[in-house]
N, C-alpha and C positions, 0 to 999 in steps of 0.2 A: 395629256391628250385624251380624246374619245377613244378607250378601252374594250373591245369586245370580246366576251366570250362565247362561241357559238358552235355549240356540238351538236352536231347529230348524234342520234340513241337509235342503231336500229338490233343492238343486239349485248348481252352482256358486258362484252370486253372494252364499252365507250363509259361504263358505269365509273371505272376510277378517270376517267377522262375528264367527267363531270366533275369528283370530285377536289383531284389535282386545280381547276381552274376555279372550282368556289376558295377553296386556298389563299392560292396565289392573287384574286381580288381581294380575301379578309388583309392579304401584307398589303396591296397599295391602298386599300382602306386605314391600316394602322389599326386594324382591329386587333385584341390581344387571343390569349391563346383561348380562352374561355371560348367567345366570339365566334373564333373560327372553328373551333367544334362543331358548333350548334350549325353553321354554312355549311360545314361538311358532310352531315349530318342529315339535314333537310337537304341538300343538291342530291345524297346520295339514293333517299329515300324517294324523290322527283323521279331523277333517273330510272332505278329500279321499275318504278309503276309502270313509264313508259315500257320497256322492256317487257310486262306480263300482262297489260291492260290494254294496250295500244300498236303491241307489234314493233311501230319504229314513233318516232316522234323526235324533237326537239330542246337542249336545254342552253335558253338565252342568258349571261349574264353580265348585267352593267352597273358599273358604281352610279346612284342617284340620290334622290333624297326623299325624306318622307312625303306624303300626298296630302295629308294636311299641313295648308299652307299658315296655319297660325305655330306650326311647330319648327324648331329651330334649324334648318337645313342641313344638317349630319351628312356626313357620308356613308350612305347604307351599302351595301352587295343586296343586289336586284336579283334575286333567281327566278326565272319566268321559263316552266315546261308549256309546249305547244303539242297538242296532236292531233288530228286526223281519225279519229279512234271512233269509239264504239257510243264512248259517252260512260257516266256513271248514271248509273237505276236510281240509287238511294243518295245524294250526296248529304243529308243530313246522318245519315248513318256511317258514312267514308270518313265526315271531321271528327267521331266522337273518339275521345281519348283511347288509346289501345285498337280500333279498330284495322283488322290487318287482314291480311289475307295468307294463305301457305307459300315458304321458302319467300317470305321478304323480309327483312330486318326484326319487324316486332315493331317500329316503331311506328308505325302509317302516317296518313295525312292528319290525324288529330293532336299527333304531339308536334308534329309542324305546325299548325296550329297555333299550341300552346307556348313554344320556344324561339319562334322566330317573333322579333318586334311588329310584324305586321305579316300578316297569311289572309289570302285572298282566293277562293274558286271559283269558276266558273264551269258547266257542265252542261251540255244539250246532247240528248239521244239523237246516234246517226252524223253529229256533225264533229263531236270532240270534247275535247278540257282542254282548259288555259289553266292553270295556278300560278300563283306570284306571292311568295316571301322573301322578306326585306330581314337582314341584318344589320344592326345596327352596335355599337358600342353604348351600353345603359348611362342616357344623362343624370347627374345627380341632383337630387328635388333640395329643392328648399323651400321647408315648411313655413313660408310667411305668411302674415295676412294676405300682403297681396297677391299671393299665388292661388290662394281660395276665392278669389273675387273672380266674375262670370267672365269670362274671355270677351272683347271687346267688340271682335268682327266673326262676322257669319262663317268663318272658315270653307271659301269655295277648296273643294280638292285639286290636287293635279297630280298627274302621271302619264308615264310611255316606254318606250321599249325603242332601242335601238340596234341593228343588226348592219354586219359587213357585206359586203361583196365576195361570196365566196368561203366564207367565214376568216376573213383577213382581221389580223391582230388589232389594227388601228381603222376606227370607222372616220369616214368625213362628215358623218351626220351629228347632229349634239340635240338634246332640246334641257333646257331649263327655268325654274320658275324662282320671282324672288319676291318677297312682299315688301311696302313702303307702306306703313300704315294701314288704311283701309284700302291700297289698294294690289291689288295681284296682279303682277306679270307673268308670262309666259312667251318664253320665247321656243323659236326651233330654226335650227341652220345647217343649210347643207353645205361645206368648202367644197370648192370647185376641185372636181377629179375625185381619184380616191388616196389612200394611203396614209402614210405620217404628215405631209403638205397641209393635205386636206383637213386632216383632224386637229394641226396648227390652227387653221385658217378656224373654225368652228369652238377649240379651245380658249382661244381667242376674243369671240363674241360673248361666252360664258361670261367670260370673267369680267368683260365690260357691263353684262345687265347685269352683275353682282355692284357693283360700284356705282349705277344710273340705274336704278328701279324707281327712282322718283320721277322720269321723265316719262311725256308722252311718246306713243310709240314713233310717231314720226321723227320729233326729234332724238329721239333714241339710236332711231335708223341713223339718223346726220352721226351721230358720235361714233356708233358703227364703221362707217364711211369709213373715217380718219383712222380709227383703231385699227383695219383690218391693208393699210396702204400697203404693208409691207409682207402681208400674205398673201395667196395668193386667189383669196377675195373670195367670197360666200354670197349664197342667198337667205333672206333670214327671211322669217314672219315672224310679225309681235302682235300679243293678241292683250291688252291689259282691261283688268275687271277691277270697276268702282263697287267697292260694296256697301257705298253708303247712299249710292246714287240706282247701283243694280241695270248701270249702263257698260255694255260690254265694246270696247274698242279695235281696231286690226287694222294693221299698216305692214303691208310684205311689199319687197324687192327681190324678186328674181321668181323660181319658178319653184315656189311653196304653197301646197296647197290648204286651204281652207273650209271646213262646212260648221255651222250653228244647224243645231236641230234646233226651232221652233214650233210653237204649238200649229202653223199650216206645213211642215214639213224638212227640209236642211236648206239652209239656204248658201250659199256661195258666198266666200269672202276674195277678191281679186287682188292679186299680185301684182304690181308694176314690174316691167319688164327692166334687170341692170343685174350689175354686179356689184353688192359692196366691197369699197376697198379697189375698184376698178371702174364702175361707171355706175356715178348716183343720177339718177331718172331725174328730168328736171321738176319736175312734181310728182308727190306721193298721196293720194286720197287717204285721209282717213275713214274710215266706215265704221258705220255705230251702230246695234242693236242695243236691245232689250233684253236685260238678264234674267229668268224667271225659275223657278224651285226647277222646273224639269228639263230647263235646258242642259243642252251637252256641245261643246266644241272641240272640233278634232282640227288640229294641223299634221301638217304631214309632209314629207319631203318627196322629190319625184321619184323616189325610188317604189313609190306605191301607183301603180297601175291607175292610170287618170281616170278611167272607166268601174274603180272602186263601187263597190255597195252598201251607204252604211249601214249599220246593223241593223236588225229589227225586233230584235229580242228587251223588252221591256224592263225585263230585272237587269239589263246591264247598267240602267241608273244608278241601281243601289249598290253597285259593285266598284271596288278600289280603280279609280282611273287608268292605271296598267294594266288592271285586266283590260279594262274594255279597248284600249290601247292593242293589247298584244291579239285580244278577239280577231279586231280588224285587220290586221297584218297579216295573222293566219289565212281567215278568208281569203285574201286576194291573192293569194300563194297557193304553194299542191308544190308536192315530188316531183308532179310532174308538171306542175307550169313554176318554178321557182324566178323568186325576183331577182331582177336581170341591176339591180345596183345597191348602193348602200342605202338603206330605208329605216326612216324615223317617223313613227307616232306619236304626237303627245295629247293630251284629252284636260279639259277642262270640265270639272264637273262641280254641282252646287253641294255644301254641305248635308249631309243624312239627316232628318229630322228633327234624330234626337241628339246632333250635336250641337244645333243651334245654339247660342246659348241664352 
């Protein structure tokens, strides 16, 4: 089921808290001992900063998979700090190796950096940092020919962040991405209510887009349908990217929302009103854009304030899809306006220039 770990950091004694629960995701990861050092390690070093940089803040963590969609979908531990904070001055200076500041470990955010499989920051004066590193168990290479030959597809990224109600054990929200060739899916589902039910209901549709990633997203939905009869029924969106066509598709039932940033501004993707697994809408539109280098697609579950703002900050392109995910989650939240249900992000973004192949 949908797993979360969600602490609040407003003062030293939540520091082993963080690192107790990057732990206990490395065991439902199956990650070995090595692994969960390195989680332990960077969670605690997260935590920590919050604590001397930011006053209070937050540490999110969910089992997911990596963002580049041409790589093999592992199950990583997601650690994602949130703050409210002051911002960092220098962040090219905060990554570099050894950078640290007094009474914190010695290890800073540059050897998080260098030991997590994937480290990601984001930083604005006056509004905050997001960081997000990924753990992962090291896959083993094989040196073949044809592992030296250019990767096939454009590798669009994907990422997101998932939180509870309350910071409750088991979320009802899920989102997942699975590739079929040249093309990318992404889905995201909210089970109806909250709890262990709910995150049935959501685990559920998972593991149906693992199994139907070749299908269009409507029929997808219809397999959905069937798969979820005896839960007790989701809403999902599916958003699937042709990357040989560079046409972006979306088909949602129930109340998931959707925006494509396009070069005149975001545009709305619409949801059909039902419940999968309870009541399939007798027609579902498919809707189709244009996929382009700077496009960005976010879905999102109602747990995000319908009156959201998406971001406006330009280098969030070039940033790991969970940041810019966890960006927008923060914004529409505060200490003191907190989200009132369980809330899922997931982002769609185009490969980085130089991953092209």
């Amino acid at each position: 089921m949908s797993r979360v770990w969600d602490i609040p950091v407003q003062d030293s004694t939540r520091v082993r808290d963080v690192r107790v629960a990057a732990e206990e995701a490395c065991t439902r990861a199956c990650l070995d001992a090595h692994r969960t050092a390195v989680a332990a390690l960077v969670a605690t070093e997260l935590a920590t900063n919050l604590v001397k940089h930011a006053s209070e803040g937050r540490i999110v963590i969910n089992l997911a998979s990596p963002s580049d969609t041409r790589a093999t979908t592992v199950s990583c531990v997601q650690i994602t700090s949130l703050d409210h904070g002051p911002g960092i001055s220098d962040v090219a200076a905060a990554l570099q190796d050894g950078y640290t500041t007094a009474n914190s470990l010695g290890a800073g955010l540059g050897t998080c950096l260098r030991i997590a499989n994937g480290f990601d920051l984001h930083s604005r004066a006056g509004t905050g940092t997001v960081a997000v590193a990924r753990i992962s168990q090291p896959q083993p290479q094989r040196p073949t020919a044809a592992s030296r030959l250019p990767r096939p597809h454009s590798g669009a990224r994907a990422g997101g962040i998932t939180t509870s109600l309350a910071q409750a054990e088991h979320c009802g929200d899920a989102f997942a991405w699975e590739r079929s060739g040249s093309t990318v899916t992404l889905l995201l589902t909210d089970g109806l209510g909250h709890g262990p039910k709910a995150a049935e209901a959501s685990t559920a549709a998972v593991q149906e887009l693992h199994r139907n990633a070749d299908r269009a997203p409507t029929d997808l939905l219809r397999i959905l349908h069937a798969a979820l009869h005896s839960t007790r029924g989701a809403a999902i969106g599916i958003a699937q990217l042709n990357e040989d066509t560079d046409q972006l598709s979306f088909a949602g039932v129930g109340n998931i929302g959707a925006r494509l940033r396009t070069r005149d501004g975001w545009q709305p993707f619409i949801s059909h009103p039902g419940i999968l697994g309870a009541r399939f809408p007798t027609t579902v539109p498919l809707q189709q854009a244009s996929w382009r280098p700077d496009s960005l697609l976010v879905l999102h579950s109602d747990g995000l304030p319908a009156r959201w703002t998406p971001p406006d900050d330009p280098r969030l392109t070039a940033h790991d899809p969970a940041v810019t995910a966890a960006v927008i989650l923060r914004d529409a939240g505060s200490g003191a306006r907190p989200l009132r249900d369980d809330t899922s992000v997931a982002v769609l973004a185009p490969a980085l220039p130089d991953e092209l192949p």
